[in-house]
C-alpha beads as a LAMMPS data file, in Angstrom:
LAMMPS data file: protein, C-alpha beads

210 atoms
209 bonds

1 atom types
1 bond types

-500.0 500.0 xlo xhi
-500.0 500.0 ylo yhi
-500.0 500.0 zlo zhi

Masses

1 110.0

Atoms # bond

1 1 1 1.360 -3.216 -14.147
2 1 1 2.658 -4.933 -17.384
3 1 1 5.190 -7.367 -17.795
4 1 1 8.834 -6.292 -17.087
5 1 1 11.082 -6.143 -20.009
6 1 1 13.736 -8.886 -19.289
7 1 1 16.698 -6.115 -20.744
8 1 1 16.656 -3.687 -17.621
9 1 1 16.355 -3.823 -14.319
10 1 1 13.558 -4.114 -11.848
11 1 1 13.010 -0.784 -10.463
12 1 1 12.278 -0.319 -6.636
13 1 1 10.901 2.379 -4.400
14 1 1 11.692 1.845 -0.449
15 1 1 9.322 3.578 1.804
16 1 1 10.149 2.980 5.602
17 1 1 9.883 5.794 8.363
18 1 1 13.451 4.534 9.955
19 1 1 16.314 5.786 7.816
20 1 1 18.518 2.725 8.880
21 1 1 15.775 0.726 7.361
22 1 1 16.054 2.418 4.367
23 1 1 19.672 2.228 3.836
24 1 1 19.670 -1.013 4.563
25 1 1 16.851 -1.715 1.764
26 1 1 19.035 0.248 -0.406
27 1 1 22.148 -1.834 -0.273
28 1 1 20.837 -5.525 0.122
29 1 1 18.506 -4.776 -3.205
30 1 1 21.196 -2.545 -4.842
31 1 1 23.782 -5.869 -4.449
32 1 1 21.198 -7.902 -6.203
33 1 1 21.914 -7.282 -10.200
34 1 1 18.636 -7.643 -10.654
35 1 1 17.484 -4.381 -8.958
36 1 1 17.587 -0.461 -9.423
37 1 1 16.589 1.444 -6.196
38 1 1 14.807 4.785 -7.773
39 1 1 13.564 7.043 -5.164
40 1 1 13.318 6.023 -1.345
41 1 1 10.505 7.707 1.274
42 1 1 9.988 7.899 4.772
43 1 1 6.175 8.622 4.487
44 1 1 3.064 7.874 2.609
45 1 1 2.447 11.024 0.892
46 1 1 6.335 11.807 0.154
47 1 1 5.547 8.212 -1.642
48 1 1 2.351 9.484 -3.296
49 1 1 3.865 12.634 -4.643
50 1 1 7.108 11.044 -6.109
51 1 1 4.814 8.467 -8.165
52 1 1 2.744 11.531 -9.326
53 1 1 5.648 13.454 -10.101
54 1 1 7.237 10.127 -12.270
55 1 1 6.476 9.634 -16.285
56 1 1 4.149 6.434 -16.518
57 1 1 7.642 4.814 -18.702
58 1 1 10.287 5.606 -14.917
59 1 1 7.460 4.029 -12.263
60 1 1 8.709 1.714 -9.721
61 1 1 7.201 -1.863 -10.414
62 1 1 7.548 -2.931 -6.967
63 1 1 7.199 -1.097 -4.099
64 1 1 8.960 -2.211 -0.713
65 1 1 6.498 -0.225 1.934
66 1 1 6.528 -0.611 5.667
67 1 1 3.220 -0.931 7.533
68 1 1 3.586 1.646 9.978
69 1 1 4.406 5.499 8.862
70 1 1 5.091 8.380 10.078
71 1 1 2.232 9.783 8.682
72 1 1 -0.473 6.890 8.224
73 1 1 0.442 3.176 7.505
74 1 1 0.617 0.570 4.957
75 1 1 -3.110 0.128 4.264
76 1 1 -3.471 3.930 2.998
77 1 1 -0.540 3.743 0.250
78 1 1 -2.564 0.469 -0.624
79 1 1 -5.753 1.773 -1.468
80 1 1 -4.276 5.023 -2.268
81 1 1 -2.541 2.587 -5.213
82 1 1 -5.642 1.249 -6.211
83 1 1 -7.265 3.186 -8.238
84 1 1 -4.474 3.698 -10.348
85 1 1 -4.283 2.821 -13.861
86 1 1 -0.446 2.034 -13.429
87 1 1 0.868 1.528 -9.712
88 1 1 3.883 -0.988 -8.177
89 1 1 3.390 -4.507 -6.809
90 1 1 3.759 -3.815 -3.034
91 1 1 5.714 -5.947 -0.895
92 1 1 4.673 -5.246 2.704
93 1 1 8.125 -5.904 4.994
94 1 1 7.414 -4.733 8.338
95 1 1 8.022 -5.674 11.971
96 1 1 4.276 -5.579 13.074
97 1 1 3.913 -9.045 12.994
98 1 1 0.915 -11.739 12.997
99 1 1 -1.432 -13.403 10.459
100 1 1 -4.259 -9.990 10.778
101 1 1 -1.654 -8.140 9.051
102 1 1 -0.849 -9.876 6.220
103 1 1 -4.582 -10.689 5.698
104 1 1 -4.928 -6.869 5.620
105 1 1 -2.239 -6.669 3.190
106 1 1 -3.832 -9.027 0.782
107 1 1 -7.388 -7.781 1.333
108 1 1 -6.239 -4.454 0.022
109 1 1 -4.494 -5.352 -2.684
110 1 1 -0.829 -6.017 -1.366
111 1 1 1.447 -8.372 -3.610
112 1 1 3.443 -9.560 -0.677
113 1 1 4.623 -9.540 2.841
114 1 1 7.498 -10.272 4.612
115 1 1 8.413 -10.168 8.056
116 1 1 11.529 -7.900 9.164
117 1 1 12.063 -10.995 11.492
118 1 1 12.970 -13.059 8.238
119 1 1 16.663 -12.985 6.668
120 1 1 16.943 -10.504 4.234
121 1 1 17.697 -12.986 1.600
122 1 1 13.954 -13.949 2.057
123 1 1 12.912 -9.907 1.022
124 1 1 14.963 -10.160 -2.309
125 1 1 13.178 -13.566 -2.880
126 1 1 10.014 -12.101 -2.644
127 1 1 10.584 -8.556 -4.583
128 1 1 12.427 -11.035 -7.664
129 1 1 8.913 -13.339 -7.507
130 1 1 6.426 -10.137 -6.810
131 1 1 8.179 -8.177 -10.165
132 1 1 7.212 -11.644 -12.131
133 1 1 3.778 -11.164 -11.232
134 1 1 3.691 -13.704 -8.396
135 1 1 1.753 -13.303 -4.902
136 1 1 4.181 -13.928 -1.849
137 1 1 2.324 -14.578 1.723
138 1 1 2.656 -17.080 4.739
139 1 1 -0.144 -19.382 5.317
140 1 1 -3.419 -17.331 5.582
141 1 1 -7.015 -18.238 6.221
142 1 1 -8.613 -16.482 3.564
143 1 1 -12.133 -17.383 4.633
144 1 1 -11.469 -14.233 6.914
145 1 1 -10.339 -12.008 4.461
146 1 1 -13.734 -12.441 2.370
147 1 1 -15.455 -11.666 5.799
148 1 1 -14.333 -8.458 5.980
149 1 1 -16.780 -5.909 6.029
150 1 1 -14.597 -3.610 3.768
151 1 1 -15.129 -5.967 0.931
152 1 1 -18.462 -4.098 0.333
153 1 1 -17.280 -0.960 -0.609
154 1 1 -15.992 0.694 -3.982
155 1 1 -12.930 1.577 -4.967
156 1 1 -13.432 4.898 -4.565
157 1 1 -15.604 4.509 -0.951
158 1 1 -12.197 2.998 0.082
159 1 1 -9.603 5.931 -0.641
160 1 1 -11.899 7.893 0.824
161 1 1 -12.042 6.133 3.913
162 1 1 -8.297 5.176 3.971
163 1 1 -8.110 9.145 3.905
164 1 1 -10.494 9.701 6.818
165 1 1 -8.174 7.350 8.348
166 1 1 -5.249 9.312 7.841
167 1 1 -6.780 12.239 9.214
168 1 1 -7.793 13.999 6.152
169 1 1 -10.566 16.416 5.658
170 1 1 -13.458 16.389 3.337
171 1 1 -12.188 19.392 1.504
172 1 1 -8.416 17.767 1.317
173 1 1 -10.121 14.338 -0.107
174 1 1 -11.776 16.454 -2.765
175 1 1 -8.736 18.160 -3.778
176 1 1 -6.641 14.886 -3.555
177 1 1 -9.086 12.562 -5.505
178 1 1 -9.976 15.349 -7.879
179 1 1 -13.577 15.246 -7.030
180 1 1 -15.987 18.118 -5.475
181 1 1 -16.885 18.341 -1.482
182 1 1 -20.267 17.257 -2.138
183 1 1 -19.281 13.812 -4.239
184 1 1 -16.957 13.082 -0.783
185 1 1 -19.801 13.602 1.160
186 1 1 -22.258 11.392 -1.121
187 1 1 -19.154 8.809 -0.870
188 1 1 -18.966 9.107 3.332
189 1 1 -22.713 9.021 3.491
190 1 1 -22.816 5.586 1.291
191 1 1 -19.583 3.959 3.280
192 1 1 -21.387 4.905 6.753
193 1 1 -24.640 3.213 5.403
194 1 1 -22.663 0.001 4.110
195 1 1 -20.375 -0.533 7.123
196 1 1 -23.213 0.225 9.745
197 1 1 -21.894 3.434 11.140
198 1 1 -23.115 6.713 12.341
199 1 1 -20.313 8.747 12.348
200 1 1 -16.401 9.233 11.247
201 1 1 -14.833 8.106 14.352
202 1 1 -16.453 5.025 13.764
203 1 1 -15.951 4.181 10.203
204 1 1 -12.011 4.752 11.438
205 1 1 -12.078 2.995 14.059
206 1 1 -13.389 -0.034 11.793
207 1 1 -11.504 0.368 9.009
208 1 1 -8.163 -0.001 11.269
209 1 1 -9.164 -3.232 12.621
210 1 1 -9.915 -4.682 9.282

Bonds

1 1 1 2
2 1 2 3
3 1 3 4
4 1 4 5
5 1 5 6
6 1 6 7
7 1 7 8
8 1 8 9
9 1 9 10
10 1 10 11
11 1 11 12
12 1 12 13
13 1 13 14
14 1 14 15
15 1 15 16
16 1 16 17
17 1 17 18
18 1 18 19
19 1 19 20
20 1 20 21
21 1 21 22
22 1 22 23
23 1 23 24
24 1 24 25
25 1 25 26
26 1 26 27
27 1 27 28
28 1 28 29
29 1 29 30
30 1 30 31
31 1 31 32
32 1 32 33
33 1 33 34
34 1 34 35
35 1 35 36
36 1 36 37
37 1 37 38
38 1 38 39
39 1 39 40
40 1 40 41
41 1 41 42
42 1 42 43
43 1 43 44
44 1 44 45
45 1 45 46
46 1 46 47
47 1 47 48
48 1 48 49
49 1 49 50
50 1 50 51
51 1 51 52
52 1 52 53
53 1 53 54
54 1 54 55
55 1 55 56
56 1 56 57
57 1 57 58
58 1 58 59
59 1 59 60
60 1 60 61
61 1 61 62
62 1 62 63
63 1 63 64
64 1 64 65
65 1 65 66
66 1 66 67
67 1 67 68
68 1 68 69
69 1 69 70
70 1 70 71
71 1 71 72
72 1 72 73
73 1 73 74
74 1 74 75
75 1 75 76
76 1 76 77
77 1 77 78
78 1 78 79
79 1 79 80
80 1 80 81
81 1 81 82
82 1 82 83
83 1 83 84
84 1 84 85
85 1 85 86
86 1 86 87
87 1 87 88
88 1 88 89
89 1 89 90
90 1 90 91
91 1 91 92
92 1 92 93
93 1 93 94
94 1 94 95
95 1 95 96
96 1 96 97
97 1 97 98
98 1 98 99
99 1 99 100
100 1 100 101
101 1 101 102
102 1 102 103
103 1 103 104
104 1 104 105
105 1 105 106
106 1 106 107
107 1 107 108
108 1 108 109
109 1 109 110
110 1 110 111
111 1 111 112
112 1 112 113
113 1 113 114
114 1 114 115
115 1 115 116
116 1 116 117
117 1 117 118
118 1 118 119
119 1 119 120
120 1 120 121
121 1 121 122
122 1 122 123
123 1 123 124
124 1 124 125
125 1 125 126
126 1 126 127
127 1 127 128
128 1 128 129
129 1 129 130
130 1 130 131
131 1 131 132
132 1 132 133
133 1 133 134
134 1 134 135
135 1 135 136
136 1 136 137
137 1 137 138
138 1 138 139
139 1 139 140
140 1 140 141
141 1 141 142
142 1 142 143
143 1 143 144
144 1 144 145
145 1 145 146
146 1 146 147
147 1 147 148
148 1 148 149
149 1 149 150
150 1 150 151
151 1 151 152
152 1 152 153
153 1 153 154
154 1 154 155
155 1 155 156
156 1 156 157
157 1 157 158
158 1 158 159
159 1 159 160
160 1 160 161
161 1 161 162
162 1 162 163
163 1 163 164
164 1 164 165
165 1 165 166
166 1 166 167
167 1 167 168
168 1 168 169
169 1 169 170
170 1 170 171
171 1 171 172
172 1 172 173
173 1 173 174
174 1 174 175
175 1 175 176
176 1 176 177
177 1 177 178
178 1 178 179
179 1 179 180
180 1 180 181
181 1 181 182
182 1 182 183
183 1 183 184
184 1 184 185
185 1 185 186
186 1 186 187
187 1 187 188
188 1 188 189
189 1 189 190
190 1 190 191
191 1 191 192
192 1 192 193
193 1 193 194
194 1 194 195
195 1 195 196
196 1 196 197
197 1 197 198
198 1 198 199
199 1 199 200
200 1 200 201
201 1 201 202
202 1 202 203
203 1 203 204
204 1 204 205
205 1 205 206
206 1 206 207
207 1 207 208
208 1 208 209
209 1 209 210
């Protein structure tokens, strides 16, 4: 994401599956001069389709996303995000507390995360510092974060896992990612071999504890 002209205002997206969540996102950044709320989402792929659906010159630079959705969680709009030539900063603000979490968060490419536990004075904080290209996190011990076993994989080995996760099928993937059925199944074939499982239920089951 480039640098933010200082003339306008940072623009937001709010993703949360509880709509009193979202309103309340809305107002305590819409107070804050700083920010312009432009689309809020209550699931992942809502979220997905808005940014595909938005000229490259309107994208949100930050995202605010909570880690558990309706329809998959935090870690898919992640790596969903990362293969994109433009994306938002993500700012993780969730209740699902605990330092495996926000190592997740970072691991895949998260800009920040922030407690719902926290005063919401502390969220604003972070969105300001995450738009000027800072990283926002508690303590972590990032010696974990290099051990996990996800770290081996491409980008594109990861979408296609974080959309195994989310319960997609092979032929969805290909139509999603823009690829053909038999490049997912080269991709699930190579993720299986580098992760050390036999089968789907596996890779999932790994790939939610990491």
């Amino acid at each position: 994401m480039p640098a933010i002209e200082e003339s306008r205002k940072i623009r937001v997206a709010v993703v949360d599956k509880n709509p009193l969540v979202q309103a309340g996102l809305k107002q305590i950044l819409g107070e804050d001069g700083r920010f312009e709320v432009v689309f809020i989402c209550a699931d992942a792929d809502t979220f997905i389709d808005a940014l595909d659906q938005t000229p490259p010159e309107r994208q949100p630079d930050v995202a605010v996303i909570g880690w558990v959705l309706s329809d998959s969680n935090g870690k898919y709009i992640l790596d969903q995000l990362m293969g994109r030539e433009v994306a938002p900063r993500v700012v993780v603000y969730t209740g699902a507390e605990g330092e495996a979490i926000a190592q997740q968060v970072m691991a895949h490419g998260g800009a920040g995360y922030v407690s719902k536990s926290e005063r919401p004075e502390h969220l604003v904080a972070t969105v300001g510092e995450v738009a000027a290209g800072r990283m926002v996190f508690p303590y972590l011990d990032v010696r974990q974060i290099y051990d996990n076993p996800l770290t081996s994989l491409t980008r594109r080995e990861l979408e296609v896992l974080s959309a195994l996760a989310a319960g997609r099928t092979n032929k969805q993937i290909a139509i999603d990612q823009e690829i053909s059925p038999n490049t997912v199944k080269f991709h699930i074939k190579n993720l299986y071999s580098k992760l050390g499982v036999a089968n789907r239920a596996q890779a999932v089951a790994l790939y939610l504890k990491s």
